[in-house]
C-alpha positions as CSV (number, residue, x, y, z in Angstrom):
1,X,-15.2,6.4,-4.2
2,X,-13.5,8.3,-6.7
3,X,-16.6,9.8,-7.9
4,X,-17.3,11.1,-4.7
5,X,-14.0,12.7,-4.3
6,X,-14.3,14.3,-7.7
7,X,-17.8,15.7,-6.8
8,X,-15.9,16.7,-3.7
9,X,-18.2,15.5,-1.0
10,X,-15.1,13.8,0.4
11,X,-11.3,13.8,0.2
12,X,-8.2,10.8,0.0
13,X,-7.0,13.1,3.0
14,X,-9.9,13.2,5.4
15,X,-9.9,11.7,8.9
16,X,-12.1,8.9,9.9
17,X,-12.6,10.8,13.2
18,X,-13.4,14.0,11.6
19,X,-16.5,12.4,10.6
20,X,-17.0,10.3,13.7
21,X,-15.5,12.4,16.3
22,X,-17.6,10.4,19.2
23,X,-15.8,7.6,18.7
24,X,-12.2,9.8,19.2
25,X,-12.4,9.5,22.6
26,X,-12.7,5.3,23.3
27,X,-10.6,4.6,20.3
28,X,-6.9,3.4,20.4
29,X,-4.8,6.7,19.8
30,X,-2.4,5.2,17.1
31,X,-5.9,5.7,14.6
32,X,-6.6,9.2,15.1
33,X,-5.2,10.5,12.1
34,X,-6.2,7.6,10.0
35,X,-7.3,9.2,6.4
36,X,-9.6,7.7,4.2
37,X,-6.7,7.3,1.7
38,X,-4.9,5.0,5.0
39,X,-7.9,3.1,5.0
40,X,-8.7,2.2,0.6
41,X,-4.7,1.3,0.7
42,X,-4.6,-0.7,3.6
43,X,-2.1,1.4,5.5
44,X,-4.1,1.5,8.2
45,X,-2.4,-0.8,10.3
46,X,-5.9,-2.1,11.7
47,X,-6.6,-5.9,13.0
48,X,-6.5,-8.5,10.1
49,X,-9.7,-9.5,10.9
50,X,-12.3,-11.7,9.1
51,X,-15.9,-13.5,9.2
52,X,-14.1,-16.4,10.9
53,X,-12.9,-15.1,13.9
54,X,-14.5,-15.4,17.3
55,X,-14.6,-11.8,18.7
56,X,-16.9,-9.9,18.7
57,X,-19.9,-11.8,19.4
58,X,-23.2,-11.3,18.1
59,X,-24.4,-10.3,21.5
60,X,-22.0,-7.4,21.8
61,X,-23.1,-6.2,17.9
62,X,-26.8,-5.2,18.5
63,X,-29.0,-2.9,16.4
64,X,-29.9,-2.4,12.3
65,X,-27.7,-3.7,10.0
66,X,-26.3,0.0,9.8
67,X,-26.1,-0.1,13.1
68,X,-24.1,-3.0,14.0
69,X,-21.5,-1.8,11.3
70,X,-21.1,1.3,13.2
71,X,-20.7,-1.0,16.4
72,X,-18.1,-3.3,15.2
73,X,-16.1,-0.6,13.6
74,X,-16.0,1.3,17.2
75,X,-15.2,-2.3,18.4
76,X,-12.4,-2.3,15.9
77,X,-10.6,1.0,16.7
78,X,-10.7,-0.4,20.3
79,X,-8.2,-2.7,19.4
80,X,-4.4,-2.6,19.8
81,X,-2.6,-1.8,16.0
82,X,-0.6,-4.0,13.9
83,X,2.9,-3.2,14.7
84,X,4.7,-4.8,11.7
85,X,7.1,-2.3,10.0
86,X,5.8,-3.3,6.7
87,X,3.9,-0.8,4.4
88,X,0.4,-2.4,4.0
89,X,-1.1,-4.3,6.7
90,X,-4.3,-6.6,5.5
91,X,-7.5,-5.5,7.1
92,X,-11.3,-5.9,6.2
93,X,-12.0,-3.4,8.8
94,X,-10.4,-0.6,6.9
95,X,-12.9,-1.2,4.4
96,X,-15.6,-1.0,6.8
97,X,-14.8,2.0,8.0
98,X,-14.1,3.2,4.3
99,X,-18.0,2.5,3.9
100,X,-19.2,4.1,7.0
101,X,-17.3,7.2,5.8
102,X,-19.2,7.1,3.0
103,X,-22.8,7.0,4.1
104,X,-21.8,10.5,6.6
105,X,-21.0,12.5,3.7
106,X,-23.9,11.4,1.2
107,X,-26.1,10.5,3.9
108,X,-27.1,7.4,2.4
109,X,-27.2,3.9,3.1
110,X,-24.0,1.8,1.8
111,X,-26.3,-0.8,0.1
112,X,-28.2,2.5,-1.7
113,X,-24.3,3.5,-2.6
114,X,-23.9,0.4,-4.4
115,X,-27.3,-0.1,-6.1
116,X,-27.0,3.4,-7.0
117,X,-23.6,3.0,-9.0
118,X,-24.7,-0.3,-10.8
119,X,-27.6,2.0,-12.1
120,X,-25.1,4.6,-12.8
121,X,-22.7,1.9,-14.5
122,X,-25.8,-0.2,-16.0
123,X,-24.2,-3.2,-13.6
124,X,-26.7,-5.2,-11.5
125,X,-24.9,-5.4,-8.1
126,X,-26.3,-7.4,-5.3
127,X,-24.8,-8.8,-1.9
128,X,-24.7,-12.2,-0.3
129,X,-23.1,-15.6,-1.4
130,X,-24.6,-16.8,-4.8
131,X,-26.0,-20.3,-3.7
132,X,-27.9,-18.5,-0.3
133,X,-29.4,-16.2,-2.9
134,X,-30.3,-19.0,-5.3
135,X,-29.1,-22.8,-4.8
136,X,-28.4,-23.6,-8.4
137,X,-26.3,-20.5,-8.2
138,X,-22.2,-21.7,-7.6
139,X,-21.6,-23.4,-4.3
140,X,-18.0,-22.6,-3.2
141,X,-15.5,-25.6,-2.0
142,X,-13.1,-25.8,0.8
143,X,-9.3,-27.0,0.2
144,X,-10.9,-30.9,1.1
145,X,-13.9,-29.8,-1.6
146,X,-16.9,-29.6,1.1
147,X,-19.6,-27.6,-0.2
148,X,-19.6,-24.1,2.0
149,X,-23.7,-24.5,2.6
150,X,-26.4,-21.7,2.2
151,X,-25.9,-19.7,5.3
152,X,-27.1,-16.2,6.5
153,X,-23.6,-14.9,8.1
154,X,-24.5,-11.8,9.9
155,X,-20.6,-11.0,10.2
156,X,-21.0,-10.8,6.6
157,X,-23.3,-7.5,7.1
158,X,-20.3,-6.0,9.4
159,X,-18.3,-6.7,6.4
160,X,-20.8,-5.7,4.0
161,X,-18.4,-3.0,2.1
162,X,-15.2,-5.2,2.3
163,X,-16.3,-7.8,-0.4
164,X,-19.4,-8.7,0.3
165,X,-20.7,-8.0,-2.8
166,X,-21.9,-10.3,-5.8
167,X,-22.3,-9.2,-9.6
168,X,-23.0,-11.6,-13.0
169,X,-19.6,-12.3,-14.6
170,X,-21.4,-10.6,-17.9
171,X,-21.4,-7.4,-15.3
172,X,-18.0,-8.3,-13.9
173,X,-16.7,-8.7,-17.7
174,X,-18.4,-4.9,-18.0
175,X,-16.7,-3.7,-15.2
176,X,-13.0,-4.3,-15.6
177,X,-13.4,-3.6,-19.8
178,X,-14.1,-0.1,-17.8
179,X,-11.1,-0.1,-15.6
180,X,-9.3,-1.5,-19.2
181,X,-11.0,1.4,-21.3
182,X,-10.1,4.1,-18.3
183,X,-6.4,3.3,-18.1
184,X,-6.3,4.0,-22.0
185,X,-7.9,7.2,-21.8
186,X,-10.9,5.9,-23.4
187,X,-13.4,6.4,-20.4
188,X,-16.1,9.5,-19.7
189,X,-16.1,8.8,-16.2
190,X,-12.1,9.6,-15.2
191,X,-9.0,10.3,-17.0
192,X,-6.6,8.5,-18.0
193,X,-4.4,10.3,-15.3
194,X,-7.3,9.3,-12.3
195,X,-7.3,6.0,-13.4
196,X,-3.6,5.3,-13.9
197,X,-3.3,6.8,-10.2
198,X,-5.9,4.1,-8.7
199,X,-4.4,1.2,-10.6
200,X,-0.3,2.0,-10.1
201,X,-0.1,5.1,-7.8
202,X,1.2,3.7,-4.3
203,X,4.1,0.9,-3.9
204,X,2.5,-2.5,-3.2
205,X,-1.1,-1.4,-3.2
206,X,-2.8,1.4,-4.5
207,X,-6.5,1.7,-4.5
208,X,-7.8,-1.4,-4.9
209,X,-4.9,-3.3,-7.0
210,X,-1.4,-4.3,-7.0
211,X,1.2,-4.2,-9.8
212,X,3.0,-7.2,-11.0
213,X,5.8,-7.1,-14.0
214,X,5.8,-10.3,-15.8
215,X,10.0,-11.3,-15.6
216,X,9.8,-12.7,-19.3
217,X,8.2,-9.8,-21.4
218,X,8.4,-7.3,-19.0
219,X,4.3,-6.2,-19.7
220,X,2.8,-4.3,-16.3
221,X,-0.6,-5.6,-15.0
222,X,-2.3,-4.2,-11.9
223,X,-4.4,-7.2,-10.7
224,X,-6.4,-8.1,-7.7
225,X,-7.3,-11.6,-5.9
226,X,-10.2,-12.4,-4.0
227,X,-10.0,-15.8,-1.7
228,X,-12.9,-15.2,0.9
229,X,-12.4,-19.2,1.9
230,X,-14.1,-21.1,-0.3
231,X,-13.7,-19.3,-3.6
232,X,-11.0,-17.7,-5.4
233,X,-11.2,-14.9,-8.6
234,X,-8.2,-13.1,-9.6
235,X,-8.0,-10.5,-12.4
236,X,-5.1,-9.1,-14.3
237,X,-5.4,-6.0,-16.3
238,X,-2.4,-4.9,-19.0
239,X,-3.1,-1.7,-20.8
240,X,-0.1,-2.0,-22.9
241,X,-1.7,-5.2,-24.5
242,X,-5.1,-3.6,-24.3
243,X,-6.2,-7.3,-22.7
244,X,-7.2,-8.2,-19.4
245,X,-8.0,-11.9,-17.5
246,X,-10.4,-12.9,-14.7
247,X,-10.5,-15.9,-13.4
248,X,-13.1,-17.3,-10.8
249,X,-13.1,-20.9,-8.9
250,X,-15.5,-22.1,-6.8
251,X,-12.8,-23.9,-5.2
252,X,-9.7,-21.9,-2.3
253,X,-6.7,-24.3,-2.7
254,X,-2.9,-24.3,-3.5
255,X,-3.8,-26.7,-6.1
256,X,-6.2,-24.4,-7.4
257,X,-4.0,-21.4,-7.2
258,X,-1.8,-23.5,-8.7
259,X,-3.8,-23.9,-11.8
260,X,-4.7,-20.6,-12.4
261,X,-0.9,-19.7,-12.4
262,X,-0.5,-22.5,-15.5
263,X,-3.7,-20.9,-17.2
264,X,-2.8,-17.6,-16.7
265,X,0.6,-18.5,-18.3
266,X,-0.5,-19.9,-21.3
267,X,-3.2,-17.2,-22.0
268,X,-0.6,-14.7,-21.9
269,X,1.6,-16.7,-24.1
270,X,-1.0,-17.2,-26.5
């Protein structure tokens, strides 16, 4: 994203609608003038929505996978706002429509967008649950430890650019030594500036990560957690250590959350 608003095929303050202006006219007028910056920082106000829930159906979705992501999102904007006076409102959809923005100003498919990068980034990038790709791959657990089974969920295309995504954790490892690197000023791709902005620039949630200040030493971390419902992975980044943590279970529980808080704990303390 930020390389395509450096290159300046697309700016934190356009307008969903000014690149989708058919969908103006059908669409709940508290979203006209969502921006794409709204949308990355989940400001967006948009319905929580995930995989799990009933509505829409598959029979209302039709088309190509490109398609039906173009479908659901008009679905989406159909939809009455969160109203909670809070400042970010949880939303996969805002995500969607971050990626649909995307592929109208590069033209391109959002899969292509994301092989293309790992190229860029020499990452190998894919999408899909490990174990449907290859069974001896992880299997994720629910909080009572069943096995989530190899299943092709099409909601997971209509979410396709809100975390569907799968990477080695060799590539992962890669990836946030980047973001680690970038926040130093050590990185050709943005400065130290760009980076810092994406990591710490908005209260609660800036692009991508959140800040927490550790009460005993008073260190910063922007980190991010993922817990699609039968995994978790968090990762903590301090640039004033010059050390970052990931962790990933193939396990969602509060006992497992609960661990990772110990681990995490003791890692820093060591």
């Amino acid at each position: 994203m930020q390389r395509l608003v450096k290159q300046g095929k697309i700016k934190y303050s356009t307008k969903f609608f000014d690149l989708y202006p058919e969908l103006k006219q059908k669409s709940n007028p508290a979203y006209y003038d969502l921006t794409l910056q709204d949308l990355l920082t989940f400001r967006a106000k948009l319905l929580s929505w995930t995989y799990t829930n009933e509505a829409p159906t598959e029979k209302e979705i039709k088309g190509d996978e490109k398609t039906q992501r173009y479908e659901f999102m008009s679905w989406i904007l159909r939809q009455s706002p969160d109203t909670a006076t809070k400042i970010t409102h949880w939303s996969n959809p805002g995500y969607v429509a971050v990626g649909l923005m995307l592929e109208k100003v590069t033209g391109k498919d959002y899969k292509t967008l994301v092989y293309e990068l790992g190229k860029e980034l020499d990452m190998n990038f894919g999408f899909g649950q490990p174990n449907n790709i290859d069974k001896k791959q992880p299997w994720g657990h629910d909080a009572n430890l069943i096995p989530e089974m190899p299943d092709q969920n099409y909601k997971l295309n209509w979410l396709s650019s809100a975390g569907n995504v799968n990477v080695s954790l060799p590539d992962y490892a890669k990836f946030i030594q980047m973001q680690l690197r970038g926040l130093l000023g050590k990185s050709k791709l943005f400065t130290a500036g760009e980076f810092n902005y994406m990591h710490y620039g908005l209260p609660e949630f800036s692009f991508g990560w959140q800040v927490y200040i550790d009460e005993q030493t008073n260190l910063k971390y922007s980190y991010h957690k993922g817990n699609p419902g039968t995994f978790l992975s968090q990762v903590f980044i301090c640039k004033d250590t010059d050390r970052a943590y990931i962790f990933f279970v193939n396990v969602q529980s509060e006992e497992a959350e609960k661990g990772l808080s110990v681990l995490f704990d003791e890692l820093k303390r060591k």
